[in-house]
C-alpha positions as CSV (number, residue, x, y, z in Angstrom):
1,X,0.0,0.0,0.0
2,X,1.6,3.6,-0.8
3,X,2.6,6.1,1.5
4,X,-0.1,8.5,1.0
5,X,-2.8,5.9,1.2
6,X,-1.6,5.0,4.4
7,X,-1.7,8.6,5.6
8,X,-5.5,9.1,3.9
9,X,-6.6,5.8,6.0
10,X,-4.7,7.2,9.2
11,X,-5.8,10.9,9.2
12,X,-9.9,9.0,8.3
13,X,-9.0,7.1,11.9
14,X,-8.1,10.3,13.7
15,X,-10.8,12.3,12.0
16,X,-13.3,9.5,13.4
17,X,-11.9,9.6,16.6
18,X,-11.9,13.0,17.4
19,X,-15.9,13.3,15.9
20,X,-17.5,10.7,18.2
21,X,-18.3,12.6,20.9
22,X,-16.6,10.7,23.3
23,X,-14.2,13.1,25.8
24,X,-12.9,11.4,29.2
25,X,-10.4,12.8,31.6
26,X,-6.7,11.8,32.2
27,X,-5.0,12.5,35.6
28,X,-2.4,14.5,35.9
29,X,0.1,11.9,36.7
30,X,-0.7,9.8,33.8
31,X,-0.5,12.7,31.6
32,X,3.3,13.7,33.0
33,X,4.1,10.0,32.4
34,X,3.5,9.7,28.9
35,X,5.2,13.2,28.1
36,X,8.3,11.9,30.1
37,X,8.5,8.9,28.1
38,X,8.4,10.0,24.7
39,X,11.4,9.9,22.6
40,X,13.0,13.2,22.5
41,X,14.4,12.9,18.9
42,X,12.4,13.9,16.2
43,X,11.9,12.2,12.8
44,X,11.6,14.7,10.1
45,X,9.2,14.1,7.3
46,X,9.6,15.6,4.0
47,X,6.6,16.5,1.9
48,X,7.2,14.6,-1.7
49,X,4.8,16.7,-3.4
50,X,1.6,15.6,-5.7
51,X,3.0,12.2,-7.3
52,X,1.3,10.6,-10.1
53,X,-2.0,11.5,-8.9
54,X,-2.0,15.5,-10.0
55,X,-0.3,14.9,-13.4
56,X,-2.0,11.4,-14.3
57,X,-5.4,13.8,-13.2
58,X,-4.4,16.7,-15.9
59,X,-3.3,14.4,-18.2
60,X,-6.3,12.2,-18.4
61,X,-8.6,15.8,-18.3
62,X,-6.9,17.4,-20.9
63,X,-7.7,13.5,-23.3
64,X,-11.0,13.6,-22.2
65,X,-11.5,17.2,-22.9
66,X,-10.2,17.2,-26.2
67,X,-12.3,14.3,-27.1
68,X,-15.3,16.0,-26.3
69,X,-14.6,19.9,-27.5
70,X,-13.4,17.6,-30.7
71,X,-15.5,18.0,-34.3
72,X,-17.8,15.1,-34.2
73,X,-17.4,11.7,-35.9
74,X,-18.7,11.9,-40.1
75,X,-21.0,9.3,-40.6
76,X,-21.7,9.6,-44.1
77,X,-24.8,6.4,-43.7
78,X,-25.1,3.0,-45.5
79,X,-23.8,2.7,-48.6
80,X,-26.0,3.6,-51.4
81,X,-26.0,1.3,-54.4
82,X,-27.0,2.2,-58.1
83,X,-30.1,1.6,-60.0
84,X,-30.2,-1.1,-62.5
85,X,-30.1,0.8,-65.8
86,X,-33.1,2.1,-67.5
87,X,-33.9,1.3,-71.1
88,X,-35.4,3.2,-73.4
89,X,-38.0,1.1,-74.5
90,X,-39.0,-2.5,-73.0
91,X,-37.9,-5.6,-75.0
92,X,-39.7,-7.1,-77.1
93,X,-41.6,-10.6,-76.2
94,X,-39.6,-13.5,-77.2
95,X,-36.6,-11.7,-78.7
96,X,-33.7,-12.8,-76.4
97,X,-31.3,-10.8,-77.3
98,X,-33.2,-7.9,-75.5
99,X,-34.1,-10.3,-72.7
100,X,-30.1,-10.7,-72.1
101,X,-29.1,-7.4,-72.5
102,X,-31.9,-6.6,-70.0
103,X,-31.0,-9.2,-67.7
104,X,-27.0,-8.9,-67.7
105,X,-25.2,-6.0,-68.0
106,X,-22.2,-7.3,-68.9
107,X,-23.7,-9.3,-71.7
108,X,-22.1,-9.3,-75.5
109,X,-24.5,-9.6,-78.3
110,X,-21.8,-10.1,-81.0
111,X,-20.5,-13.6,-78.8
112,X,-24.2,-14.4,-77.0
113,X,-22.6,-14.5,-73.7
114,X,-22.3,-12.5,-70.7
115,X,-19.6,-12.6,-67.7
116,X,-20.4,-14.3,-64.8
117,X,-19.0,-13.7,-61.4
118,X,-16.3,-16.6,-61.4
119,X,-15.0,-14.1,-64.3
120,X,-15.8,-16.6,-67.1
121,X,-18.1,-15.5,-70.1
122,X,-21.9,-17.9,-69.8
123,X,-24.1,-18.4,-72.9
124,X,-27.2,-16.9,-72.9
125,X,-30.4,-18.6,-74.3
């Protein structure tokens, strides 16, 4: 456990403490006691300053921040696909050249075929 969360946990005891309420007298002699036992040296602390904490804090802000002050996402929709082309005038019943060329785009009336998606040219009736 760091340092500092040991000092949060101990200063939340004290804070506790001292709230309940609870005062009770000491004698005198008990009081001179425990004054004359204490160590006379004295431990300095140093104060190490913020840590990770205040930097790690600004850091993640300023990310956050941007993200949302930030343009918003394009979202240009599903994709929109083509109309099949439009003849001039509708083929003819029973001529099937004109039911091909209708039917495949890609079909060739000089041959009679049209190309498939396995990329090889198919007769067509």
């Amino acid at each position: 456990m760091s340092n500092s969360v040991r000092t949060f946990f101990a200063m939340t005891l004290v804070a506790a403490s001292l709230s309940s309420g609870a005062a009770t007298a000491m004698p005198v002699a008990d009081a001179l006691a425990i004054r004359n036992s204490a160590p006379a040296a004295v431990e300095p602390v140093q104060w190490r300053g913020f840590g990770w904490g205040l930097g790690t804090g600004l850091v993640a802000g300023a990310i956050i921040g941007g993200a949302l002050a930030g343009p918003p996402a394009v979202y240009y929709g599903p994709p929109v696909y083509a109309a099949p082309p439009v003849y001039a005038a509708p083929p003819v019943a029973g001529d099937p050249v004109a039911y091909c060329m209708q039917r495949y785009r890609s079909y060739d009336p000089g041959s009679g075929t049209y190309l498939g998606y396995d990329g090889l040219r198919h007769p067509c009736p």
